[in-house]
C-alpha positions in Angstrom: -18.4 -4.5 13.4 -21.5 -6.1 13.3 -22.0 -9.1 10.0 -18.0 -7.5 9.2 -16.9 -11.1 8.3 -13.4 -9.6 6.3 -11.4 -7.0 7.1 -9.2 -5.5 4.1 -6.2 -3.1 5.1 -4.0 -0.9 2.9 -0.2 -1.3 3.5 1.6 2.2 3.3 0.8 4.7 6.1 -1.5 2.3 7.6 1.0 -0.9 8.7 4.3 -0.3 7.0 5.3 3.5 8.4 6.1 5.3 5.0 8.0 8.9 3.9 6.5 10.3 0.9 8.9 13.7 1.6 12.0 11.2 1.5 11.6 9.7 -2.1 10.5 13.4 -2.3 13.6 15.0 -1.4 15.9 12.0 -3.0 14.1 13.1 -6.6 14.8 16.5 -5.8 18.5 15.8 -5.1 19.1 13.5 -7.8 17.7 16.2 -10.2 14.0 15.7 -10.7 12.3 19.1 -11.5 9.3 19.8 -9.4 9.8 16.8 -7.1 6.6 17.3 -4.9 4.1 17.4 -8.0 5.9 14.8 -10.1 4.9 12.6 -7.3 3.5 13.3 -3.5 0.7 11.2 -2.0 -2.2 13.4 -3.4 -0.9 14.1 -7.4 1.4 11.5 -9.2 2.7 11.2 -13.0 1.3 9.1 -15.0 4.7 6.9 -14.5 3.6 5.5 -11.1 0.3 4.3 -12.0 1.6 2.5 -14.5 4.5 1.0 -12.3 1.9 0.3 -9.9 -0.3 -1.6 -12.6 2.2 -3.5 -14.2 2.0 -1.7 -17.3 5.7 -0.9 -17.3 8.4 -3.5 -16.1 10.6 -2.5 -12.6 13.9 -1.9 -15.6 11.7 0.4 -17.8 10.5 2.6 -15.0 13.9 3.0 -13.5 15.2 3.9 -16.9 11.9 6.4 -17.4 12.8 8.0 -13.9 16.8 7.9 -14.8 15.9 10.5 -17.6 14.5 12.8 -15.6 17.8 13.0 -13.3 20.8 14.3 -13.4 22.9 11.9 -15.0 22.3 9.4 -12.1 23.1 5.7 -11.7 20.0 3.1 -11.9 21.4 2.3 -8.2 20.7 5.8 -7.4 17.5 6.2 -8.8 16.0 2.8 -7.5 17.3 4.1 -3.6 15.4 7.2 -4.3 12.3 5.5 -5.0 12.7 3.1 -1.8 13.9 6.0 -0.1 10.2 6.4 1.4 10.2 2.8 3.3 10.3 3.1 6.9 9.1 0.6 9.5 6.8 -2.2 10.1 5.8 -1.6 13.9 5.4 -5.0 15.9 2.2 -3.6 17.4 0.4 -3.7 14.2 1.4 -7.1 13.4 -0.1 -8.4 16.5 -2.9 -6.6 16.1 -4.1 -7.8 13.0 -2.7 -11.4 14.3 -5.7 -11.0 16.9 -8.1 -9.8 14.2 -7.4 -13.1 12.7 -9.5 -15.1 15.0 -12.5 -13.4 14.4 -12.1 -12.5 11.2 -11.0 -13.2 7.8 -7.9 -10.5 6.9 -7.1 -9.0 3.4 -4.4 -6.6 1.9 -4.9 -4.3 -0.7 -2.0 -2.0 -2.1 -1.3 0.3 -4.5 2.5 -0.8 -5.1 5.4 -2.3 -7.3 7.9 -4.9 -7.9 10.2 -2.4 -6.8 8.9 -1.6 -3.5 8.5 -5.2 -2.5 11.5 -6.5 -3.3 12.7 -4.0 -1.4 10.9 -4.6 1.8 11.5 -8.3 1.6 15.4 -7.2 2.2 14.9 -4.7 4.2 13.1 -7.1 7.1 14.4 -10.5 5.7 13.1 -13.5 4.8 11.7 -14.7 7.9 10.1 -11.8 9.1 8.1 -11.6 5.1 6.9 -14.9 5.4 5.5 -14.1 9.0 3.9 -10.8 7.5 3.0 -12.5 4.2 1.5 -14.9 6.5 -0.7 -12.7 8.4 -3.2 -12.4 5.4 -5.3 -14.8 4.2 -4.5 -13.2 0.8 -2.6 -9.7 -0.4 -3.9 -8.2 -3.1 -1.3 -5.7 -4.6 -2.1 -3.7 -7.1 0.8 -4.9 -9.5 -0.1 -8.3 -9.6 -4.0 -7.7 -10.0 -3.3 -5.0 -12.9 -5.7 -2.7 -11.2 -5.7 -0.2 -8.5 -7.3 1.8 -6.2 -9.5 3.9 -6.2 -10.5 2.1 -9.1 -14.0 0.4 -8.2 -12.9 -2.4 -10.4 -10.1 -3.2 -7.7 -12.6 -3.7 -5.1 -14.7 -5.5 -7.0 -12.4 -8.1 -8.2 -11.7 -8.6 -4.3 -15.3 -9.1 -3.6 -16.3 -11.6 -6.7 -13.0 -13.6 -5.8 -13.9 -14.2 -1.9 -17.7 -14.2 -2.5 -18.1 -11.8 0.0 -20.6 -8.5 0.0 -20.0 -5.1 0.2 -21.7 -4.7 3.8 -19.5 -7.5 5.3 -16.3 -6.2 4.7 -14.3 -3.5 6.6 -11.6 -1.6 4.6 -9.0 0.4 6.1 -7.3 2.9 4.3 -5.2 6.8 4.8 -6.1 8.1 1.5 -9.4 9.4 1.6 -10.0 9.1 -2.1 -10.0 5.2 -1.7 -12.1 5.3 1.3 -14.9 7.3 -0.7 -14.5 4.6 -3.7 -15.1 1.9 -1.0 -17.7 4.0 -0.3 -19.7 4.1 -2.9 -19.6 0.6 -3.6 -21.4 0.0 0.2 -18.3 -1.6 2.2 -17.8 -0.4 5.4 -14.6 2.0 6.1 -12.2 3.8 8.2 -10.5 6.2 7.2 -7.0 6.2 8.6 -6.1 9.6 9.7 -2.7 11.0 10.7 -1.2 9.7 13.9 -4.1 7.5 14.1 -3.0 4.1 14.9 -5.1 0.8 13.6 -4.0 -1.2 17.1 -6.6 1.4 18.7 -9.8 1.1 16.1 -10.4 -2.7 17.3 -10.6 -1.9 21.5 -12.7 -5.0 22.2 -10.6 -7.6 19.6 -7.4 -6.4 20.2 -5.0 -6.9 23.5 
């Protein structure tokens, strides 16, 4: 971590504990044909990038989805998409709360509207502000209009907090991210399956 002055971390899979298979299996009971290709982690329609973007609003890609269904409510559909929000674990959080004293702490995340609204209930008020709060700035991916692993994404973070490629960690599960990051010269880890981010930091974390 040596010259690392900022430390960017992705949200899904790598803080908040997320099911893929459940919005999965939700799509497939609801109707959706093909659930796993439509959208997994590794292939998704065109639909969710533009969710994800901003292209579409949250009403216009619930209606979009709703076609695809069999005959199901709005209600329905919008559960099936949040079906794949799990957990925030408390270890994390106070990990990254220790990384804050050393360093300066970004989030960068391929989501939606939908998806944060819908975490902001799910843990409450309090406990969002206490995670918004952790970050010295979120960067999500429908807000900025871009996403990952769009190089512009990662440049857009860099030019806004004057920082360079070589003193920034990023922190990511999908391994097509981590070789964009890659390419552009900031420093990675790439987050693999029961690998827990309270472990990569052994001399900053307690």
């Amino acid at each position: 971590m040596k010259n690392i002055k900022a430390i960017i971390f992705d949200l899904g899979a790598v803080i908040l504990n997320i099911s893929y298979q459940n919005t999965i299996d939700a799509f497939s009971k609801l109707g959706i044909k093909n659930a796993s290709t439509f959208y997994s982690k590794k292939v998704q329609a065109n639909l969710f990038n533009q969710i994800e973007t901003g292209d579409i609003t949250a009403e216009k890609f619930l209606i979009e989805l709703q076609k695809k269904t069999n005959n199901s409510s709005i209600n329905q559909v919008s559960e099936a998409w949040n079906a794949m929000l799990l957990d925030l674990p408390e270890d994390r959080l106070t990990a990254i709360q220790s990384l804050k004293k050393k360093y300066v702490i970004y989030l960068l995340s391929n989501t939606n509207t939908i998806h944060i609204d819908a975490l902001k209930r799910k843990i409450g008020r309090v406990k969002w502000m206490e995670f918004f709060n952790l970050f010295d700035k979120m960067y999500l991916s429908h807000e900025v209009g871009l996403r990952k692993p769009n190089a512009a994404i990662f440049e857009y973070v860099l030019r806004e907090q004057n920082l360079k490629p070589e003193e920034v960690f990023f922190i990511d599960d999908s391994s097509e991210h981590i070789e964009a990051a890659n390419k552009l010269g900031i420093k990675n880890h790439h987050l693999k399956n029961g690998e827990e981010i309270t472990t990569l930091f052994p001399d900053r974390v307690q």
